[in-house]
C-alpha positions as CSV (number, residue, x, y, z in Angstrom):
1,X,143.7,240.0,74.9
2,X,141.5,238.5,72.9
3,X,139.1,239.1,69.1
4,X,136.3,236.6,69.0
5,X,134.3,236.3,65.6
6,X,135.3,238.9,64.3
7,X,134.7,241.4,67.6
8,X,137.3,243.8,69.1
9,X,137.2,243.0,72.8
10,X,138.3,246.5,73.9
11,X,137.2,245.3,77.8
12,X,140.2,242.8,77.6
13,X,142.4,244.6,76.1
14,X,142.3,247.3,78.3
15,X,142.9,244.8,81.1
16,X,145.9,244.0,79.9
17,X,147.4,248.1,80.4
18,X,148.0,248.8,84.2
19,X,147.9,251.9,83.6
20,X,145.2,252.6,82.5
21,X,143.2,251.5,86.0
22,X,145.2,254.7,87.3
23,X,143.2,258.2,87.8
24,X,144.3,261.8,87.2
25,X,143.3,265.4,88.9
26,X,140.8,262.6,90.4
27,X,139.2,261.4,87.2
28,X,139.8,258.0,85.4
29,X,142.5,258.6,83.0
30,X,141.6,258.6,79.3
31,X,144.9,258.6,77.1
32,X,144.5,260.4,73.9
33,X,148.1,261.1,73.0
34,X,149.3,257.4,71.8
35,X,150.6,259.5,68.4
36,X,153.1,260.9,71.1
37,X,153.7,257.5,73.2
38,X,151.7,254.4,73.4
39,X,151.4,252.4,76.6
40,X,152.7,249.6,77.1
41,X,150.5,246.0,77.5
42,X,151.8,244.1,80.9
43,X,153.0,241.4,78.4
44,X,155.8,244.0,76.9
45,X,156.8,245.3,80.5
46,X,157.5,241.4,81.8
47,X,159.7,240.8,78.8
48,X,161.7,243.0,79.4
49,X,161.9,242.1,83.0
50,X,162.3,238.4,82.4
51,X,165.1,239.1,79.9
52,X,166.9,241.0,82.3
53,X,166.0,238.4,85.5
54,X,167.1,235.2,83.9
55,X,168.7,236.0,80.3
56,X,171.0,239.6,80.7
57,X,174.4,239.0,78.8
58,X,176.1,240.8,75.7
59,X,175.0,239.7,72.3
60,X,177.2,238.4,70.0
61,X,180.1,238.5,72.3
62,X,180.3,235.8,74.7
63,X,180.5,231.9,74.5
64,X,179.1,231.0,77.6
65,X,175.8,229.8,78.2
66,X,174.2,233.1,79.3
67,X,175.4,235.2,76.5
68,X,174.0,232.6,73.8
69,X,170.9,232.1,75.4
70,X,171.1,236.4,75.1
71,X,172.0,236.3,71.4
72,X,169.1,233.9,70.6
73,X,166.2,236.3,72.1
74,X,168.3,238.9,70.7
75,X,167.9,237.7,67.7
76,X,164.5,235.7,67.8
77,X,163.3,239.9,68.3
78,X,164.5,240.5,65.0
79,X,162.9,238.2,63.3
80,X,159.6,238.5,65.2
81,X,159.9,242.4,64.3
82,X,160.8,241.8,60.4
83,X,157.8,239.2,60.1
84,X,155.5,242.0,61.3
85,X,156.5,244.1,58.6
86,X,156.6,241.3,56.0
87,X,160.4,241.5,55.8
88,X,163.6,239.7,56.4
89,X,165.6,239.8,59.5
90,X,168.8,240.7,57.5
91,X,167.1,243.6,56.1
92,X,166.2,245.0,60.2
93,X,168.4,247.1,61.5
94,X,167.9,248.4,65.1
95,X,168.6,251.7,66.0
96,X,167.6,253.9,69.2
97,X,164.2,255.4,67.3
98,X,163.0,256.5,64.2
99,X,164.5,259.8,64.6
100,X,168.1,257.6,64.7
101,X,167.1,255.8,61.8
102,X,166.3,258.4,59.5
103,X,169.6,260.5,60.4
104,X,171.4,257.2,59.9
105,X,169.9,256.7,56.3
106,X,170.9,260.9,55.6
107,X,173.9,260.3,57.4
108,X,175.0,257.3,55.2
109,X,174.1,258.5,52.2
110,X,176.5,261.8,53.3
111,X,179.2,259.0,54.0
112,X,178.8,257.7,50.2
113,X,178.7,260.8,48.9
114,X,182.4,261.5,50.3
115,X,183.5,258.5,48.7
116,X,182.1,259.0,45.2
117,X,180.1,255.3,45.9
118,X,176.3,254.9,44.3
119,X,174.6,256.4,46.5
120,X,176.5,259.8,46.3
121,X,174.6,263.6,46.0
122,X,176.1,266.1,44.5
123,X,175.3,269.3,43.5
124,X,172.2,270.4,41.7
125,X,170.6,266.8,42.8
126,X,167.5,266.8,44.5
127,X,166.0,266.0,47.6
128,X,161.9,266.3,48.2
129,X,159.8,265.5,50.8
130,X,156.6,266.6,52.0
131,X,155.0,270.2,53.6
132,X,153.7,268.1,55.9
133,X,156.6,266.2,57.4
134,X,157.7,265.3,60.8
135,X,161.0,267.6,62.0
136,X,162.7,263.9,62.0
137,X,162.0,263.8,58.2
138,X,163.4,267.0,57.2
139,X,165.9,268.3,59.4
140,X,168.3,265.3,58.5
141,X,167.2,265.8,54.7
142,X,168.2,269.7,55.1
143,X,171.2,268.8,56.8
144,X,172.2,266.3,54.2
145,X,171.4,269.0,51.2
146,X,173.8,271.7,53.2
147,X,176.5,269.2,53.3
148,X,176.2,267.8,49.4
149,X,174.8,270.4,47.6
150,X,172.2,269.2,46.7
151,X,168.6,271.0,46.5
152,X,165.9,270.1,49.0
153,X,162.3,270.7,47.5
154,X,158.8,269.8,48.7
155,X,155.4,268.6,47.7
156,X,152.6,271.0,49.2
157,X,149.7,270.3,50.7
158,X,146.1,270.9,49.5
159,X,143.8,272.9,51.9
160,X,142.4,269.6,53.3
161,X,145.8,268.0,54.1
162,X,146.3,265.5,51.0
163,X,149.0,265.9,49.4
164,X,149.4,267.6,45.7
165,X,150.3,264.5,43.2
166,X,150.0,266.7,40.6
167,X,152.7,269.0,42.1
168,X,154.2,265.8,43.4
169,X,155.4,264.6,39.6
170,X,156.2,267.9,38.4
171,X,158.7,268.1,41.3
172,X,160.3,265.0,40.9
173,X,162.4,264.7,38.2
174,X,166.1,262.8,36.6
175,X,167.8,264.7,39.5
176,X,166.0,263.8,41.9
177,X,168.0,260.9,44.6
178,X,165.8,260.8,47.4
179,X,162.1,261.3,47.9
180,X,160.8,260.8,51.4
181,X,157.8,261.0,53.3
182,X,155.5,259.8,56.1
183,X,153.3,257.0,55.5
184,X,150.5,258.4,58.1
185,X,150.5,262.2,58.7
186,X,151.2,263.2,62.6
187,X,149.3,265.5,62.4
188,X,146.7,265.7,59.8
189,X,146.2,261.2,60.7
190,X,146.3,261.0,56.7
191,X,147.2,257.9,55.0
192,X,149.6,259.2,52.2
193,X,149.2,257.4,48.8
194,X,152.7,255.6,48.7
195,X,152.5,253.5,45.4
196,X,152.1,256.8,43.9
197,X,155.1,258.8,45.4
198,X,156.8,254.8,45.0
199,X,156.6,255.0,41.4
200,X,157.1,258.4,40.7
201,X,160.7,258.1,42.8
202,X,161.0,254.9,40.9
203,X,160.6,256.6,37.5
204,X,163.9,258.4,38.2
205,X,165.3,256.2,40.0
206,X,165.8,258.0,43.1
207,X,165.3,256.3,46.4
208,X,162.1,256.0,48.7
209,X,162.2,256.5,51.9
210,X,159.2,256.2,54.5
211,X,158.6,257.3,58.0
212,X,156.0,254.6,59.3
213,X,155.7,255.5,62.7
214,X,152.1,256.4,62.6
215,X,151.3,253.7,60.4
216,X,153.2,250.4,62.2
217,X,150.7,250.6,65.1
218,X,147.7,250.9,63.4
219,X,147.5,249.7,59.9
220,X,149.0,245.8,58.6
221,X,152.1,246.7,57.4
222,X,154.1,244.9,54.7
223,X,157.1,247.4,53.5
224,X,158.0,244.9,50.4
225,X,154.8,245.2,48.9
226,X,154.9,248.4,49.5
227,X,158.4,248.7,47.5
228,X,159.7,251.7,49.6
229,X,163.5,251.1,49.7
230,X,164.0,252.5,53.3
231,X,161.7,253.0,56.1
232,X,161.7,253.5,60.0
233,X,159.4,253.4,63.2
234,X,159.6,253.6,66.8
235,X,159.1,251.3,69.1
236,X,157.2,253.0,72.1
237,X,154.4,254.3,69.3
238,X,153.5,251.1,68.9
239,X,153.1,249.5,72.3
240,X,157.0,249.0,73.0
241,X,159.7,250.1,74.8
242,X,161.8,253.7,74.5
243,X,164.9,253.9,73.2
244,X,164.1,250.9,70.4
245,X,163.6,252.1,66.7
246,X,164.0,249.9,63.6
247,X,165.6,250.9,60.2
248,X,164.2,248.4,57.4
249,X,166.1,248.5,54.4
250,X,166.2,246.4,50.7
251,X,169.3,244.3,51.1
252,X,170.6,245.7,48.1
253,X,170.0,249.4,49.4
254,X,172.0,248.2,52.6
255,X,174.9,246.4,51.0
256,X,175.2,249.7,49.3
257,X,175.2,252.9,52.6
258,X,178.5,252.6,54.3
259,X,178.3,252.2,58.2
260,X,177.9,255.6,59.9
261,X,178.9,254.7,63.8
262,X,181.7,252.2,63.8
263,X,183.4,250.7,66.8
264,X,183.0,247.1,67.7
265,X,180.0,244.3,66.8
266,X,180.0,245.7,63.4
267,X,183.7,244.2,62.4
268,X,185.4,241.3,60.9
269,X,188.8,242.3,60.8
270,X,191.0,245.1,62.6
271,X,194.3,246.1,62.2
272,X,195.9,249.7,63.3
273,X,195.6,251.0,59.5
274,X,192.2,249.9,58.6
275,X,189.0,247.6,59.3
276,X,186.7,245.6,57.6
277,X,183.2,245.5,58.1
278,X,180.5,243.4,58.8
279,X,177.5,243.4,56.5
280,X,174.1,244.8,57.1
281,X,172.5,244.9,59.4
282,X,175.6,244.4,62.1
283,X,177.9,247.3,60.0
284,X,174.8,249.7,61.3
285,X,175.0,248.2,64.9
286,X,178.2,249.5,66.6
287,X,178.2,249.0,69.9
288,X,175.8,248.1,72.7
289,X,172.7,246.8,71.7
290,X,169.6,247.7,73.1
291,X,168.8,244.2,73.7
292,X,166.1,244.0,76.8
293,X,164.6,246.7,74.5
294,X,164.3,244.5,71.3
295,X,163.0,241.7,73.0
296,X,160.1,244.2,74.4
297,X,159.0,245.3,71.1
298,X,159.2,242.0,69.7
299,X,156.2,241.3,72.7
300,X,154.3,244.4,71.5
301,X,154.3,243.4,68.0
302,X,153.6,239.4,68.9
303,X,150.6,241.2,71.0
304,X,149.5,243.4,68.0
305,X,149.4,240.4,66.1
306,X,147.2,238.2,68.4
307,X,145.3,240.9,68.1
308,X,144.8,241.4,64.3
309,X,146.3,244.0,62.7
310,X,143.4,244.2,60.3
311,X,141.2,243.8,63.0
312,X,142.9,246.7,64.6
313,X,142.5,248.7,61.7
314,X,138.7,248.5,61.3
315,X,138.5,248.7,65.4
316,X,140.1,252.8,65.0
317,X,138.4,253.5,61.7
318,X,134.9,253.1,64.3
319,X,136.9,255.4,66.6
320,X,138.4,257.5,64.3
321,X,135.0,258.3,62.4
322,X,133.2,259.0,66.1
323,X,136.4,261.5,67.0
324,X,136.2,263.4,63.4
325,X,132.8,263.7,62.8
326,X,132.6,265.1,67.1
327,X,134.8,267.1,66.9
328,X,133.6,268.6,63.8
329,X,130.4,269.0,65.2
330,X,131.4,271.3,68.2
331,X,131.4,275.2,67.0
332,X,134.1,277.2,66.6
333,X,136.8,274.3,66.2
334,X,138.7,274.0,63.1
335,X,140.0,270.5,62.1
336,X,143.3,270.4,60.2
337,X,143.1,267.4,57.3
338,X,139.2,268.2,56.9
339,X,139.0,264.9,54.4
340,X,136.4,262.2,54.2
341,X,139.1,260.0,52.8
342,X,139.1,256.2,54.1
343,X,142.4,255.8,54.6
344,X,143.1,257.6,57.9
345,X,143.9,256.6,61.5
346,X,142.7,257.8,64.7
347,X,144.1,260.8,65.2
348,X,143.4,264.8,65.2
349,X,144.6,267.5,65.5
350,X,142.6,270.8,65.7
351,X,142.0,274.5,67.0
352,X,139.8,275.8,69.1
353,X,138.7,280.1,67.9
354,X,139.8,282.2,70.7
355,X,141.3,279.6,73.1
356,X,145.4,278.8,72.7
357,X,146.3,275.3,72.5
358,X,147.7,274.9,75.9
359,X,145.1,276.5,77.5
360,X,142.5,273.8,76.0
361,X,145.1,271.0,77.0
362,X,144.8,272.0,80.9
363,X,140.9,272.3,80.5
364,X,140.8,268.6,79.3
365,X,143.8,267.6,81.5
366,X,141.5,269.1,84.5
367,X,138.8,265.8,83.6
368,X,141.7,263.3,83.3
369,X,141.9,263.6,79.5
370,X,145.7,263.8,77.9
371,X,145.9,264.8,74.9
372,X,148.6,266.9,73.0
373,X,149.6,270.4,72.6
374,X,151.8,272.3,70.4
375,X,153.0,272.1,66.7
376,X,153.8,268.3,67.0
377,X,157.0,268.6,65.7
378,X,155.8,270.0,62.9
379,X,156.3,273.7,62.4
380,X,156.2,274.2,58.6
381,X,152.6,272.3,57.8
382,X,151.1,274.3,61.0
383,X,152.5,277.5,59.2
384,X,150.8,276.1,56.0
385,X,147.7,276.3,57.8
386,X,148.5,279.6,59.6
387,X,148.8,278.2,62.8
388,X,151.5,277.9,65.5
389,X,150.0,275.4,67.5
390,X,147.0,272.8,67.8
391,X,145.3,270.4,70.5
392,X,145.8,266.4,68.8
393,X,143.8,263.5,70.2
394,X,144.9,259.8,69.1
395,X,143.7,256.7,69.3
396,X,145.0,253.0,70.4
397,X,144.1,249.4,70.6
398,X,142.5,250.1,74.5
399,X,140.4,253.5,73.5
400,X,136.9,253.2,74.2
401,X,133.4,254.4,72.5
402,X,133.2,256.3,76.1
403,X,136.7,257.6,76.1
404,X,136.0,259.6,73.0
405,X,132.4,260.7,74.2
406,X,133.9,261.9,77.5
407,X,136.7,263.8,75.8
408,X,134.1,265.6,73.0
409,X,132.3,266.5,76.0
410,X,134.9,268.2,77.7
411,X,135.9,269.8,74.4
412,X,132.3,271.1,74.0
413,X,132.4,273.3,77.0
414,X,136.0,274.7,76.4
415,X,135.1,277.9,75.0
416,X,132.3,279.1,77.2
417,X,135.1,278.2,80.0
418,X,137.3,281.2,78.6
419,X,134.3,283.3,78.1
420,X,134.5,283.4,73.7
421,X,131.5,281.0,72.5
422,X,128.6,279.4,73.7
């Protein structure tokens, strides 16, 4: 792993990914689906392993050697995770995804609403997000809406995948609680403007909260500068383990959601009537923690940061440019976000005239290319776009010039394959 001068050295990076030495259908495996799942850098896998070889104890639980020597890499994650992200550790909470944290955050605020405290909905507020939203940034925002009330509304998209401002500050108004949205697009790779949708939640005071999980791997992150109030990512999008997502939160946002799992860790006292709790971020962490996990992810992000996160960034705007503009270029493909903004990351997603989604997927999967297939999760903005489904290719830290030349090559011959272009 290494960046010299300035110089993404792709060669040793990619030495650093057993997996990618491996071959598929008897061609050299070129990942394209790290908007899916990332792999994971030999660095993140021996953590984990180490941990678990010479470390393995609960957290926060036991006074013997073993279990403090736990806690402290436990803990020393944390930290490592909320410097990444320019925060706290109080203000990291760990949770089992992204998906988890964002149904916590809904769930919470459901919790405060029974109890009349300040975060409650109630009826005829209003929650917006985006047309072009992940399912695990609007299901728990239409669930929340069914069980308060409350009015869930959203900001559409133009025709080339940015979102409508103008539509944006119309919709949100003094009723307004909640406004959440994805920092990068899934689908359309589209960095979304969030000082804009920051300040027009914080006109009204309603709360912001962002889904970073396309943007945490690939862009230098710093959520308080940002100002969002609530945000989440995944862990094994950006070069870490499964089952490891982090909810960030302002402290003050925190102090204020009461706990939605509850059990023990998350306690100070107990008696048969009642409890007391703990405060953030143990009152969100009932239970078993995914320890061996955290410490992984605090390894990817460590590695992401030897890398260079800004040095990352301009590294897939090369490869990101070279996908578009290819994939443009081949006839008979229609690109969803068609923009020439700047701010994008390497990712895709597209349709090929006359070929289905899946069928294209097993063409490239046939020269060792994986890529995605399907609606991505993300069945309204493909209806907004009149589609049901679409190929995505995305980018990491170990794709090569090559990788995307192979894979546009493969795309090229797709639909004289099925017998409907040249």
């Amino acid at each position: 792993m290494t960046t010299l001068a300035g110089t993404f050295d792709v060669t040793a990076v990619r030495a650093d990914f057993p997996i990618l030495s491996e071959s598929v259908n008897g061609e050299p495996l070129v990942y394209l689906d790290s908007a899916a799942t990332s792999q994971k850098p030999r660095v993140v896998l021996d953590a984990e392993r180490t941990f678990l070889e010479h470390e393995n104890a609960a957290v926060h639980r036991g006074a013997h050697t073993l279990a403090a020597e736990a806690t402290e890499s436990f803990e020393d994650a944390r930290a490592a995770v909320a410097a990444f992200v320019g925060a706290d550790p109080e203000s990291i909470v760990w949770t089992s995804g992204a998906t988890a944290a964002l149904n916590l955050i809904a769930y919470a605020i459901g919790n405060a609403s029974i109890a009349y405290g300040p975060l409650a909905l109630q009826p005829g507020d209003v929650i917006v997000v985006t047309e072009a939203e992940h399912h695990a940034n609007l299901i728990p925002w239409q669930q929340l809406a069914a069980r308060t009330g409350a009015t869930l509304r959203h900001i559409p998209v133009h025709d080339d995948g940015t979102l409508d401002l103008a539509a944006a500050a119309d919709l949100i108004g003094e009723r307004t609680k909640i406004v959440a949205f994805a920092h990068v697009s899934n689908v359309l790779g589209i960095v979304n403007p969030v000082a804009d949708l920051v300040a027009l939640a914080r006109r009204v005071g309603a709360l912001s909260v962002l889904d970073a999980c396309q943007s945490a791997p690939h862009l230098p992150l710093d959520l308080p500068a940002l100002g969002v109030d609530l945000a989440a990512f995944s862990g094994h999008k950006m070069l870490g383990p499964y089952g490891i997502g982090v909810l960030y939160g302002r402290r003050e946002v925190l102090d204020a959601l009461p706990p939605v799992l509850t059990g023990g860790s998350m306690v100070t006292t107990v008696t048969l009537d009642r409890a007391e709790f703990l405060p953030a971020p143990q009152k969100f962490e009932a239970g078993t923690q995914p320890v061996s996990q955290a410490i992984g992810l605090a390894a990817a992000v460590r590695y992401l940061e030897g890398l260079g996160m800004p040095a990352v960034h301009e590294r897939e705007r090369v490869l990101e440019k070279r996908l578009r503009d290819g994939v443009r270029s081949i006839p008979g493909i229609r690109l969803l976000g068609d923009t020439d903004a700047d701010d994008r990351v390497a990712l895709c997603a597209f349709d090929v005239d006359g070929v289905h989604a899946h069928d294209v997927g097993q063409v490239l999967d046939a020269r060792g290319i994986a890529v995605r297939v399907g609606h991505h999760c993300a069945q309204p903005l493909h209806r907004r776009f009149d589609m049901t489904a679409t190929v995505r290719a995305s980018a990491s830290v170990f794709t090569t010039e090559a990788e995307i030349d192979t894979f546009l090559d493969a795309l090229s011959g797709v639909r004289a394959f099925f017998g409907v272009g040249r």
